[in-house]
Wavefront OBJ file of the C-alpha trace (Angstrom):
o trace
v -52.008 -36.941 88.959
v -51.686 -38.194 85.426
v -47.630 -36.876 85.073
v -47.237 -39.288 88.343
v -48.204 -42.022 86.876
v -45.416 -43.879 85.508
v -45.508 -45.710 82.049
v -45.068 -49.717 82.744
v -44.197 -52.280 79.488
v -44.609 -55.276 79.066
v -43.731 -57.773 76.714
v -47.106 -57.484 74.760
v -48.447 -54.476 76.614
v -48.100 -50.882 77.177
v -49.617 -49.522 80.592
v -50.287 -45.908 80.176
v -51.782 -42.651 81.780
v -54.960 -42.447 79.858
v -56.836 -39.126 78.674
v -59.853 -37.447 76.638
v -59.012 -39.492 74.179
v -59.862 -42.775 75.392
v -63.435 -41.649 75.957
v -64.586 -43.734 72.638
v -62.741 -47.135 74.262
v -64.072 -46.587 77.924
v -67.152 -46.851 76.791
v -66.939 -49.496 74.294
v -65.228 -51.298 76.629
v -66.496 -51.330 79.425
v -69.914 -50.559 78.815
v -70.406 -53.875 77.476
v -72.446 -55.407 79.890
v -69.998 -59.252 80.132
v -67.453 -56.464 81.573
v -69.847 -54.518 84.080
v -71.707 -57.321 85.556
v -68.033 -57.639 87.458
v -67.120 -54.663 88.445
v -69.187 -53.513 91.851
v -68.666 -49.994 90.894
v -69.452 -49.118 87.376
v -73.164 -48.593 86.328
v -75.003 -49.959 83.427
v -75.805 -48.542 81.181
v -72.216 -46.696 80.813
v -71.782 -43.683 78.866
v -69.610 -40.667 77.646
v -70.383 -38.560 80.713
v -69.582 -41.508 83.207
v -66.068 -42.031 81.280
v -65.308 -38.480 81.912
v -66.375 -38.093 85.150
v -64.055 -41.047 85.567
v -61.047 -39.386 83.980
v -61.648 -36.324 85.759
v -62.619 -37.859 89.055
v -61.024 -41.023 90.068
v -58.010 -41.317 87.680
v -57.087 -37.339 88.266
v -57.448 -37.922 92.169
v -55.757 -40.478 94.143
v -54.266 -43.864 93.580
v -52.674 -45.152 90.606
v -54.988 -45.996 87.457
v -53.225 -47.090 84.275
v -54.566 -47.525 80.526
v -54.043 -51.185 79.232
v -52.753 -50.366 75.644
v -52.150 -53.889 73.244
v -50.990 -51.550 70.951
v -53.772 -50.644 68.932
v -55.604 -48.245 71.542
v -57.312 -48.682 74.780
v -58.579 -52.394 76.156
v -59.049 -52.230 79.672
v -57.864 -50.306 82.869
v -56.188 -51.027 85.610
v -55.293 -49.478 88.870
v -54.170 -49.344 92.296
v -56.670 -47.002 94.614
v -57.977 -48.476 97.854
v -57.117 -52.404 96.310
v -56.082 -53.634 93.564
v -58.666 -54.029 90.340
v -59.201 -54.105 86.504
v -61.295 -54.681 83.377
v -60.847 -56.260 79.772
v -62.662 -55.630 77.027
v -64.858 -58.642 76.118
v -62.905 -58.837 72.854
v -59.332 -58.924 74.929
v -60.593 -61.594 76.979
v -58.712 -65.497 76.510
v -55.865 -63.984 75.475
v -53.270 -63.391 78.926
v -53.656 -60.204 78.618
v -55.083 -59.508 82.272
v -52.269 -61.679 84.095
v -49.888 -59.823 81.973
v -50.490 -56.245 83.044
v -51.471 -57.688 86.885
v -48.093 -58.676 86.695
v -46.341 -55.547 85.834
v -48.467 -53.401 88.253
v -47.830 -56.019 91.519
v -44.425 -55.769 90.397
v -43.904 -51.933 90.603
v -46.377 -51.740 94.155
v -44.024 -53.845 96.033
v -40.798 -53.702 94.419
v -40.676 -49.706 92.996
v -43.398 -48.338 95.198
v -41.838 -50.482 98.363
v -45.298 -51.641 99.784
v -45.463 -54.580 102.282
v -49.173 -55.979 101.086
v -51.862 -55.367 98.349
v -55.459 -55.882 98.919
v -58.105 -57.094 95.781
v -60.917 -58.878 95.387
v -63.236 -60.259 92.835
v -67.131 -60.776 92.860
v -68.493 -64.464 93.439
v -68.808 -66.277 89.755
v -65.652 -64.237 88.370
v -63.686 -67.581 87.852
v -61.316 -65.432 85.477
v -60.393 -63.335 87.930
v -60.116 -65.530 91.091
v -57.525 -67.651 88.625
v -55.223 -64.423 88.071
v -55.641 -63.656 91.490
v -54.492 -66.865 93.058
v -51.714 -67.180 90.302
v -50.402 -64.194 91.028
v -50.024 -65.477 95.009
v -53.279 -63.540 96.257
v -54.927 -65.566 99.559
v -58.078 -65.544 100.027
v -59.094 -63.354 103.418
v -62.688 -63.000 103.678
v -65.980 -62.780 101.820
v -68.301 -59.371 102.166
v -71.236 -57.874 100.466
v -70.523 -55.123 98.194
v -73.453 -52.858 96.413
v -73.324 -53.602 92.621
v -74.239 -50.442 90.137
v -74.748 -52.785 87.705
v -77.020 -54.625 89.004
v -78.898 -52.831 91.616
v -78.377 -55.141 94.899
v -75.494 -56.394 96.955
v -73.170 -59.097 95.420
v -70.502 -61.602 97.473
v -66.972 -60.303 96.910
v -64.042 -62.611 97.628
v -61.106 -60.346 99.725
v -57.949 -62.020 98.884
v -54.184 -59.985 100.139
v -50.667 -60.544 98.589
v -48.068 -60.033 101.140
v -44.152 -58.788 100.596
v -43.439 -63.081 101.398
v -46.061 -64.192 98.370
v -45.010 -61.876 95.752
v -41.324 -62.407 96.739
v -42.115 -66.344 96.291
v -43.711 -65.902 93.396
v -40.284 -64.310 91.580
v -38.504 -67.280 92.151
v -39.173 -70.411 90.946
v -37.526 -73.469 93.359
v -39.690 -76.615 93.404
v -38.770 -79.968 95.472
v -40.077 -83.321 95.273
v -39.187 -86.433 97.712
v -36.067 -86.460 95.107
v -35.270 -83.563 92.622
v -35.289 -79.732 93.596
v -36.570 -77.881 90.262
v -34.666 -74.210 90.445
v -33.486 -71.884 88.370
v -29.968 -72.011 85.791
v -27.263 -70.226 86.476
v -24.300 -69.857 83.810
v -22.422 -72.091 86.262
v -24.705 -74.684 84.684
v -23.059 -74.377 81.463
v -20.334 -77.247 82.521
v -22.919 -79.632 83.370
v -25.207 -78.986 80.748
v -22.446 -79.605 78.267
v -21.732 -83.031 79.739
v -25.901 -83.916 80.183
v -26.235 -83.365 76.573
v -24.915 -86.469 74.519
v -25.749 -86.956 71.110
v -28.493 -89.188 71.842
v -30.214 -86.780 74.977
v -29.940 -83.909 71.825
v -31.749 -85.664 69.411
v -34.886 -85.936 71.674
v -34.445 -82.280 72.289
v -34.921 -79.214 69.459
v -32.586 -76.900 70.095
v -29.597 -78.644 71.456
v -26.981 -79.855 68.581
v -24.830 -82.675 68.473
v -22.157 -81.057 70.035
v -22.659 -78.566 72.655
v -19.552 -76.258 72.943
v -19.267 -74.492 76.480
v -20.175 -71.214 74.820
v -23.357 -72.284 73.362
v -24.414 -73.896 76.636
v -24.191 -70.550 78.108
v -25.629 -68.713 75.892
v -28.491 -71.284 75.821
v -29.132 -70.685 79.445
v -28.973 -67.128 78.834
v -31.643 -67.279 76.107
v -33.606 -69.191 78.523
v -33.385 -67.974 81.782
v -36.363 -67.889 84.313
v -37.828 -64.234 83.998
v -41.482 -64.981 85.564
v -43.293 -66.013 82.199
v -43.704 -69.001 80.589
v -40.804 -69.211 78.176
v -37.600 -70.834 80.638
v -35.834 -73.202 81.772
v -34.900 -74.829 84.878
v -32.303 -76.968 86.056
v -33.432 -80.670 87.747
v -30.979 -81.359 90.868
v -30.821 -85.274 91.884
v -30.777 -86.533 95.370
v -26.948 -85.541 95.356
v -27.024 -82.210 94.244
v -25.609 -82.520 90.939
v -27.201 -81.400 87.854
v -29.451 -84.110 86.240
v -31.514 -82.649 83.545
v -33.310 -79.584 82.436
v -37.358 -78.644 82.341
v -38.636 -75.791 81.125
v -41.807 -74.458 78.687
v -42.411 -71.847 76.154
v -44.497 -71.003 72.730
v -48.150 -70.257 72.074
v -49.522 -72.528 73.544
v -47.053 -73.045 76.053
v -45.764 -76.591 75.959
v -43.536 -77.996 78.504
v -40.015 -80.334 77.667
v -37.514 -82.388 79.977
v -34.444 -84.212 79.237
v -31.747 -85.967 81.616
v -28.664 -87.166 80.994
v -28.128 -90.477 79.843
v -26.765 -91.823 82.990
v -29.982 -91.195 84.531
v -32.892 -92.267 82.235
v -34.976 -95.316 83.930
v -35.069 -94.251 87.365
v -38.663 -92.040 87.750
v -37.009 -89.270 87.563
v -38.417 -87.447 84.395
v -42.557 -88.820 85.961
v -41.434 -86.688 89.012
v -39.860 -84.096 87.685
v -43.004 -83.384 85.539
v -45.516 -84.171 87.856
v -44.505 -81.457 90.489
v -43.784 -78.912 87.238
v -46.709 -79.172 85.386
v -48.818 -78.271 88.974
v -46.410 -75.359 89.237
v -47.500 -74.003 86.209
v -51.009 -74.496 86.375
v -51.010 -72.652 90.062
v -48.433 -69.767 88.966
v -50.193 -69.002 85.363
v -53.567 -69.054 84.322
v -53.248 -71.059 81.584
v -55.987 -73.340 80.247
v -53.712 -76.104 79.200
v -50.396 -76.920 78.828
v -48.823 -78.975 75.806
v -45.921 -81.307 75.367
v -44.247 -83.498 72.307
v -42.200 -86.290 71.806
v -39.692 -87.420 68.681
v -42.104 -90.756 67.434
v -38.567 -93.055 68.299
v -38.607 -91.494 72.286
v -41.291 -93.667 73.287
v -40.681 -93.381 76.972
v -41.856 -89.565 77.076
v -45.102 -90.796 75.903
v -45.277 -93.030 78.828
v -44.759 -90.531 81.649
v -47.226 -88.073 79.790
v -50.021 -90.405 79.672
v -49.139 -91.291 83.610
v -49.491 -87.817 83.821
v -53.241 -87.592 82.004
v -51.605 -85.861 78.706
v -54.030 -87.232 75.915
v -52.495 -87.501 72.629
v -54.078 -85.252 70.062
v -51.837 -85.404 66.271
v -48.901 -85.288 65.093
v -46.645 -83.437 63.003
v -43.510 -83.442 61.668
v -40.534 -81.676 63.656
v -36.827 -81.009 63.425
v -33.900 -80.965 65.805
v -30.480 -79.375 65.457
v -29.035 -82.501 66.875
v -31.009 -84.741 63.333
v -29.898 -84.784 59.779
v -33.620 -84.443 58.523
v -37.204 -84.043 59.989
v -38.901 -86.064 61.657
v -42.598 -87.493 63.306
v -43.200 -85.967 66.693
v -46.405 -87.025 68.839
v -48.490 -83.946 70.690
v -50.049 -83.947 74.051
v -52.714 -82.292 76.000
v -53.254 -81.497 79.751
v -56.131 -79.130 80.186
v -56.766 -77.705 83.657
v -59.755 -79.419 84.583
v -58.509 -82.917 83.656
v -55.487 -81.431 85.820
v -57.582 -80.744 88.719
v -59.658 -84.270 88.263
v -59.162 -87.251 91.256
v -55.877 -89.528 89.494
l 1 2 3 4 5 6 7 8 9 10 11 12 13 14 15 16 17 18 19 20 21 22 23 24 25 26 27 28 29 30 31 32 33 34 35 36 37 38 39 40 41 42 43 44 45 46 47 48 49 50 51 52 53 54 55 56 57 58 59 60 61 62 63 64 65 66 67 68 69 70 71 72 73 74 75 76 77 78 79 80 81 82 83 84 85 86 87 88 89 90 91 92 93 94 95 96 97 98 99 100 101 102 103 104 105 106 107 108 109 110 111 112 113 114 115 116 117 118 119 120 121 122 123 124 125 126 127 128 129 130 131 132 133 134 135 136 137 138 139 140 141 142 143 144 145 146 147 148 149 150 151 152 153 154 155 156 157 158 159 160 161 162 163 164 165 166 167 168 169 170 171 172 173 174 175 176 177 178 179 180 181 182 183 184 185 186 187 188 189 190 191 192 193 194 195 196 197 198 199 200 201 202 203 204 205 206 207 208 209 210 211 212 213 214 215 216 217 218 219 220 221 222 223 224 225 226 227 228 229 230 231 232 233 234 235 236 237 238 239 240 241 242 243 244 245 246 247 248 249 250 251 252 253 254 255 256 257 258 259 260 261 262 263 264 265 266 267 268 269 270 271 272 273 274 275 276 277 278 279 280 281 282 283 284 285 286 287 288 289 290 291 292 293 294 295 296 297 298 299 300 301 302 303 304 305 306 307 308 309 310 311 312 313 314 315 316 317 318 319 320 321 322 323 324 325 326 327 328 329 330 331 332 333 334 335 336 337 338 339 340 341 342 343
């Protein structure tokens, strides 16, 4: 079964059939007791015969059980047998990672492997979990007792089921609010973008120069075209369908940036716009907080962040292609629980 398991990459990961020699990992891994208290399955303690009865049981039977390889050896395992499930080790925890390779192996159940729906579920408490879950477009179905090895009596699991429709939505990424639609660039775009970006909407924005030729603009989109991971951009339609502005995110950790054209600051539209994007990302990715920035002489970005419960944290000194020299730039803070709190 091993041979049938196909190698998956990702941008930081390597998902990989795993053998004797992960024995040493499995164990320290897994056998730290943060990791079992999750997993229904797994006893505690766990040793060097249980990881090869694993390897030679479960992962050389049925289903689909991968390695989660950062590079430097084994940190977790994940797999596709009767549902959908994995571990980190409690050193790879905070870091993505699990998202990541959740990602890859959704991906390849419904769109290589041609499934209509995938089944997991996480134990009651595993807030980690239930956030990769949901961001990845898992529903919640039902909640049943499940014996815990661990620790010796039956725990509340939460069923949750991703459908062909959910994973499908979750490729795409097409917002609307009362009067923008947030969707994806296209090298159509390039046209408009060239006229949206002025001299004075490319100062307020790093990456744009002074003059945007129609080339750059589409290799600009190119660079930053929606792909299903923080690190895009997307095009801001107004009421008449024309393009308005652009929104997008990126960088460790991921901060969020809007412009629109000249001819449309003053209206609401950049409070709207970011309102309905920064909820997108908080329900598609399981990130703890999302950042943002503004040039010290845009003073009207700080006033739709702090409408938006960004709390200003520093600043720092930041350059533009569009600007001669360097210059101050004021950083912002959403965490997810001030997200999530009554406005």
């Amino acid at each position: 079964m091993l041979a049938d398991v196909p190698r998956l990459s990702t941008a930081r990961l390597e998902l990989r059939p795993m053998g004797p020699q992960d024995v040493g990992a499995l164990v320290a891994g897994v056998g730290n007791y943060d990791v079992t208290r999750w997993l229904s399955q797994v006893p505690y303690p766990y040793s060097a015969a249980d990881a090869e009865d694993f390897l030679s049981g479960r992962v050389a039977g049925s289903g689909l059980h991968w390695g989660i390889d950062a590079g430097d050896g084994l940190i977790g395992v994940i797999s596709i047998d009767d549902e959908l499930g994995y571990w980190l080790a409690r050193p790879a925890w905070g870091m993505g990672y699990g998202f990541e390779a959740a990602r890859a192996v959704v991906d390849h159940w419904f769109f290589e492997l041609e499934q209509e729906e995938l089944v997991s579920g996480y134990l009651a408490g595993n807030d980690r979990s239930a956030r990769v879950l949901t961001c990845l477009g898992f529903r919640e179905q039902t909640v049943e007792l499940r014996p815990s090895r661990a620790l010796s009596q039956d725990v509340a699991c939460h069923i949750v089921r991703l459908d062909r429709d959910g994973w499908e939505a979750r490729r795409r990424f097409d917002v609307t609010t009362e009067r923008l639609r947030l969707r994806e660039l296209e090298r159509a775009d390039a046209h408009a973008l060239v006229e949206l970006a002025t001299p004075p909407v490319a100062r307020m924005v790093s990456s744009i120069p002074e003059t945007l030729t129609l080339a750059a603009a589409k290799a600009f989109i190119n660079k930053r075209r929606w792909q299903g991971w923080p690190g895009f951009l997307l095009g801001i339609e107004g009421p008449d369908g024309d393009l308005i502005g652009c929104i997008g995110c990126g960088g460790a950790p991921v901060t969020a940036m809007i412009f629109f054209g000249e001819a449309y600051w003053g209206r609401g539209y950049a409070t709207e716009a970011a309102a309905a994007f920064v909820a997108e990302l908080f329900d598609r990715f399981p990130l703890s907080e999302v950042r943002a920035e503004h040039f010290i002489d845009n003073p009207a970005s700080g006033d739709v962040l702090r409408k938006l419960g960004f709390e200003r944290i520093g600043t720092h000194t930041g350059t533009s292609e569009a600007r001669v020299e360097p210059a101050p730039v004021v950083e912002y803070r959403l965490t997810r629980d001030a997200h999530r709190k009554p406005k």
